[in-house]
KOLFIMI-102218 format. One line per field, with one value per residue: x, z, y of N, C-alpha, C in turn; residue in three letters. Coordinates in pm, 1 decimal. Layout:
BEGIN
nc1	X	... $
nc3	Z	... $
nc2	Y	... $
cac1	X	... $
cac3	Z	... $
cac2	Y	... $
cc1	X	... $
cc3	Z	... $
cc2	Y	... $
r	ala	... $
***
This chain:
BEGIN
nc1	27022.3	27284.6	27708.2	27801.8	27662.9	27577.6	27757.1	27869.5	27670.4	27696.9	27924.1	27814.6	27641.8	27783.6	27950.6	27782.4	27677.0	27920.5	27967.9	27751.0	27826.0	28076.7	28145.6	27987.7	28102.8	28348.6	28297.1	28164.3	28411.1	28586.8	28438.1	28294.2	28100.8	27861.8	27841.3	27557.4	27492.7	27658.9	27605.8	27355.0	27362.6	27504.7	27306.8	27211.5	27285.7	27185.5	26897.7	26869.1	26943.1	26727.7	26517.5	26550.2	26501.7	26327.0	26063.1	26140.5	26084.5	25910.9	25702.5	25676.2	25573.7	25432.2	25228.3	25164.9	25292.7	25326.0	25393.4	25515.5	25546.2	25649.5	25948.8	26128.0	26083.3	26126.5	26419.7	26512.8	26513.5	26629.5	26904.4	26935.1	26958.3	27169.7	27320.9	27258.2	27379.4	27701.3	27771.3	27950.0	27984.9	28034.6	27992.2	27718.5	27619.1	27727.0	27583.9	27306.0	27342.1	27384.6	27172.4	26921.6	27018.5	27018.8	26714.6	26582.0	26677.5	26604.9	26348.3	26212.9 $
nc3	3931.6	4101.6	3993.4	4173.1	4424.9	4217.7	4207.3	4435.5	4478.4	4317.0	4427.3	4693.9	4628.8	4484.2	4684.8	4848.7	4686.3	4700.9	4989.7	5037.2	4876.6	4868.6	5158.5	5152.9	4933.2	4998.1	5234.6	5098.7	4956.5	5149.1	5252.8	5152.4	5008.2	4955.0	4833.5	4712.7	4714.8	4543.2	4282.1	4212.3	4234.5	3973.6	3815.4	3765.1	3580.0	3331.7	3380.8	3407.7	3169.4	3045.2	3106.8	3057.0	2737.6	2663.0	2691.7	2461.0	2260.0	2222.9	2303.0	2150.1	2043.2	2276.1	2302.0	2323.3	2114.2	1904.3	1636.8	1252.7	1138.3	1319.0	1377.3	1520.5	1715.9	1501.8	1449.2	1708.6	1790.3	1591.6	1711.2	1894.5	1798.4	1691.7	1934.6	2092.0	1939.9	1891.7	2124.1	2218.6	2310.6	2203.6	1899.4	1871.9	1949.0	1772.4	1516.3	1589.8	1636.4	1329.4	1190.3	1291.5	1213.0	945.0	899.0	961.8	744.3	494.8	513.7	632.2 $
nc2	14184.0	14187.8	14153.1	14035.7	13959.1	13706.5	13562.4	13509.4	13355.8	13126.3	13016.3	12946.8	12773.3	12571.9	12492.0	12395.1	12211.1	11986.0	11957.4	11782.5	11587.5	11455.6	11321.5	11106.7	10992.7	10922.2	10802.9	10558.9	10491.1	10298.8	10129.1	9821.3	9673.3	9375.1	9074.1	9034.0	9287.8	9438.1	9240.8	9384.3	9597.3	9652.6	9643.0	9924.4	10088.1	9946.3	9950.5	10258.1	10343.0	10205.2	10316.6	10588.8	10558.0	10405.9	10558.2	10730.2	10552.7	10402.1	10579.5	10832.9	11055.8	11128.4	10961.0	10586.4	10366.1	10149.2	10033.9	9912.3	10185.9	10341.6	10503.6	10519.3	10313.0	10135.8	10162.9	10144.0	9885.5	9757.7	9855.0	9744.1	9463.9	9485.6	9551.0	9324.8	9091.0	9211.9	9281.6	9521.4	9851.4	10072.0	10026.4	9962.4	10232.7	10373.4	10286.8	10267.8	10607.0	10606.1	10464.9	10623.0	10854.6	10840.4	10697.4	10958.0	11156.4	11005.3	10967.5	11263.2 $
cac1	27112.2	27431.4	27773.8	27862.6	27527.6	27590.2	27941.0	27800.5	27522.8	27694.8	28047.4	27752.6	27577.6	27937.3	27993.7	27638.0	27716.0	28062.8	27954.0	27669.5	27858.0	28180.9	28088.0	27917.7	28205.6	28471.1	28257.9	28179.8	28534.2	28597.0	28336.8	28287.9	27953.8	27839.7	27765.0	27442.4	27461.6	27720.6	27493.1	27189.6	27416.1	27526.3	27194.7	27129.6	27302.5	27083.1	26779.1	26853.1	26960.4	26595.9	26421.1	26592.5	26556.3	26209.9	25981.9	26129.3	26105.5	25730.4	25579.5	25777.9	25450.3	25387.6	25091.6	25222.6	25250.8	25384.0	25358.9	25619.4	25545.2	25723.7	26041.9	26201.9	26068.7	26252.8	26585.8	26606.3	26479.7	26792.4	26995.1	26920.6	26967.9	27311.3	27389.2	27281.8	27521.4	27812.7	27815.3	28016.1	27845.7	28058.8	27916.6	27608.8	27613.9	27754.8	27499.5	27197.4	27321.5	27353.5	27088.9	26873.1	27035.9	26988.1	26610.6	26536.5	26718.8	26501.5	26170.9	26197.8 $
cac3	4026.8	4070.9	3975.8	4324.7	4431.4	4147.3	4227.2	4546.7	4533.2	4202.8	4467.0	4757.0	4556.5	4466.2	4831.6	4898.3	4632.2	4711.2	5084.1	5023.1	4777.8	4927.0	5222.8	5125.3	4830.0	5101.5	5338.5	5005.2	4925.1	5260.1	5240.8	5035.7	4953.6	4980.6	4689.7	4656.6	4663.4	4394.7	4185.6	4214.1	4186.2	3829.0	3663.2	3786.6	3494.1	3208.3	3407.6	3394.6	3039.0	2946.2	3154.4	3004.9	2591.9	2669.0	2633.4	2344.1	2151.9	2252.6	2281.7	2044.5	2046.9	2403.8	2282.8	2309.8	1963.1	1863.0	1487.0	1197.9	1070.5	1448.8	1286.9	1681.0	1735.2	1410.2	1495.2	1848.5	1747.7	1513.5	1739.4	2027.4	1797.7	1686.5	2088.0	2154.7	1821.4	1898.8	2310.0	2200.6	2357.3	2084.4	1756.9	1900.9	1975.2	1615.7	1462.9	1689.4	1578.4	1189.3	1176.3	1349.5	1082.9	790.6	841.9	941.4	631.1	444.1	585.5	627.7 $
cac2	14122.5	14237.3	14056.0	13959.9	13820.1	13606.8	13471.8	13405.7	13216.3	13011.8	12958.4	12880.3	12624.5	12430.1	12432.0	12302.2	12023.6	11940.2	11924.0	11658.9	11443.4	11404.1	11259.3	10946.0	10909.2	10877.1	10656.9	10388.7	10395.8	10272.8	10011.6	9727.0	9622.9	9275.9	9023.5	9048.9	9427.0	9470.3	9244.3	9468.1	9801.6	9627.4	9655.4	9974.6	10145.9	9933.4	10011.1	10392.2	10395.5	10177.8	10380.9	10703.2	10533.8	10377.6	10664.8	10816.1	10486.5	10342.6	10699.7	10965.3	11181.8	11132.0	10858.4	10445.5	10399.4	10055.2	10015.7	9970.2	10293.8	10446.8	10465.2	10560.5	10181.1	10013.3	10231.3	10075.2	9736.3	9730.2	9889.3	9600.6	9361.0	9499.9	9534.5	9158.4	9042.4	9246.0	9298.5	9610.2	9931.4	10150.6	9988.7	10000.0	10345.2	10410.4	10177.8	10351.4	10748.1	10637.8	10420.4	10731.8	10969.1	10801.4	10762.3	11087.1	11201.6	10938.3	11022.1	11369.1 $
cc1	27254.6	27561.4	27827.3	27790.2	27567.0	27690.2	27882.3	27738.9	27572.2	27861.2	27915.4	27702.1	27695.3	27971.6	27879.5	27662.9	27808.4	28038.2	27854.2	27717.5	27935.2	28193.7	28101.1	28014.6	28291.5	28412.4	28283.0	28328.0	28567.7	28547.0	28325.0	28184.7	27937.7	27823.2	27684.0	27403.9	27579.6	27650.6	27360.5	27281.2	27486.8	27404.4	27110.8	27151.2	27182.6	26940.9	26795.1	26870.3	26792.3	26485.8	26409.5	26498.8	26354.7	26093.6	25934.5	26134.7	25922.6	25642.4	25662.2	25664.1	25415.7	25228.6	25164.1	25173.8	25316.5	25299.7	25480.8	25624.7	25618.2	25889.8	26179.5	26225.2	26183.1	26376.4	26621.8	26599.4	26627.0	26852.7	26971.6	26925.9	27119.0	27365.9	27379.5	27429.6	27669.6	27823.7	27946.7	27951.6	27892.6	28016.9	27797.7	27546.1	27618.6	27623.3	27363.7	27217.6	27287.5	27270.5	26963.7	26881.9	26980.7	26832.5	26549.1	26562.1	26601.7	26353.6	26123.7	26231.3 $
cc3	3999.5	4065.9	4104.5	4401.0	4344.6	4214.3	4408.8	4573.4	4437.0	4352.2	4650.2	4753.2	4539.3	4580.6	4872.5	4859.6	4675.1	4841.8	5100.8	4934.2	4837.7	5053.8	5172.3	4983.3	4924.1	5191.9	5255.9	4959.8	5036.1	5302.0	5132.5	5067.5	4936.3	4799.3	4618.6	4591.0	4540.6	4241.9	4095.5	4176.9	4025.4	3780.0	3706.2	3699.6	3339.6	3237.9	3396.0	3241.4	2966.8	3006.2	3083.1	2828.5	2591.5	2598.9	2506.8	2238.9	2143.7	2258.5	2223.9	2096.1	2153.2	2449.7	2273.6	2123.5	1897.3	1670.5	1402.9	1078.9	1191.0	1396.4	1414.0	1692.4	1657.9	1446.4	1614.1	1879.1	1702.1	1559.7	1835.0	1970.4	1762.9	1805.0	2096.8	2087.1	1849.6	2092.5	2265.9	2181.3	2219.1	1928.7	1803.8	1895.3	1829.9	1566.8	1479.9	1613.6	1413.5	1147.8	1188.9	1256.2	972.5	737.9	850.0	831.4	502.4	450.4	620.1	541.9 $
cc2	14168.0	14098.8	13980.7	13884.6	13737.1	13518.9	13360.4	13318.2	13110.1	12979.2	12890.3	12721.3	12510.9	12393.2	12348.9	12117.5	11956.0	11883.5	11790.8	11526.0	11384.4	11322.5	11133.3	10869.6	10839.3	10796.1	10546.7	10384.1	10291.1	10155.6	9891.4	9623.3	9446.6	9212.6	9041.7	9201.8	9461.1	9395.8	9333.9	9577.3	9764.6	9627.7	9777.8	10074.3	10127.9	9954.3	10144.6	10435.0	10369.9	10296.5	10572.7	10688.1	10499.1	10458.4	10732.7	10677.2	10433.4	10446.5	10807.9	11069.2	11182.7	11003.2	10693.8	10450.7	10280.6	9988.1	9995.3	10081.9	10393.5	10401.6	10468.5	10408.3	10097.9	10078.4	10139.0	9953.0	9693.0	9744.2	9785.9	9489.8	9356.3	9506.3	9398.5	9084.6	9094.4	9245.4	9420.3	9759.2	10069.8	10140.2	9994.6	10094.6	10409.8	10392.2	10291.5	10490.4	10721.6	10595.4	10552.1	10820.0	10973.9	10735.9	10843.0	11165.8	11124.2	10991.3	11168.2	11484.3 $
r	unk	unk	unk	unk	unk	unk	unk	unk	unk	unk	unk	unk	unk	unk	unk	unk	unk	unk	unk	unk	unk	unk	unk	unk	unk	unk	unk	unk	unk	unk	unk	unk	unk	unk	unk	unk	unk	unk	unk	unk	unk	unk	unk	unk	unk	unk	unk	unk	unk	unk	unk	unk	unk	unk	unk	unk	unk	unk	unk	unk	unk	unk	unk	unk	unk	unk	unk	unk	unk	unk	unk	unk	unk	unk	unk	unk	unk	unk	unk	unk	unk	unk	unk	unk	unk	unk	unk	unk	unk	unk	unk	unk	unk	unk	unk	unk	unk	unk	unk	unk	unk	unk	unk	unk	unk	unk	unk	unk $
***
């Protein structure tokens, strides 16, 4: 492929995106969403994060695997109980990577 096909089809594609996003940003500014729906559009972040975290904590190997020998499991156990205790998504986060570190370093 030559360098100009490239440029093209990568300055096509940004127009593709740019043209489908923008849109519907500038309508919802414009708009303002009801009660009920700003409720529901608030839990649609902790549903995407469990739905994201889920997997890799209940099936590591791709098999459900609930034991305390799944060490994915005790990491995010601890780390959800340090999120409930603190309500502070940055210690958590901390908490969650070193916790994570320090028994893969352990165990491996």
């Amino acid at each position: 492929m030559s360098t100009t096909y490239l440029i093209v089809m990568i300055v096509g594609m940004a127009l593709a995106t740019l043209i489908s996003r923008v849109p519907p940003l500038v309508l919802a500014t414009k708009l303002k969403p009801g009660r009920k729906v700003q409720r529901w559009l608030k839990q649609v972040p902790p549903a995407v994060m469990a739905a994201l975290v889920a997997p890799a904590i209940f099936a590591p190997d791709g098999q459900i695997w609930i034991s305390y020998h799944n060490a994915d499991l005790m990491v995010g156990t601890a780390t959800l109980i340090v999120a409930i205790a603190t309500k502070n998504f940055y210690a958590t986060i901390a908490f969650g990577v070193c916790a994570m570190a320090f028994v893969n370093l352990v165990l491996n």
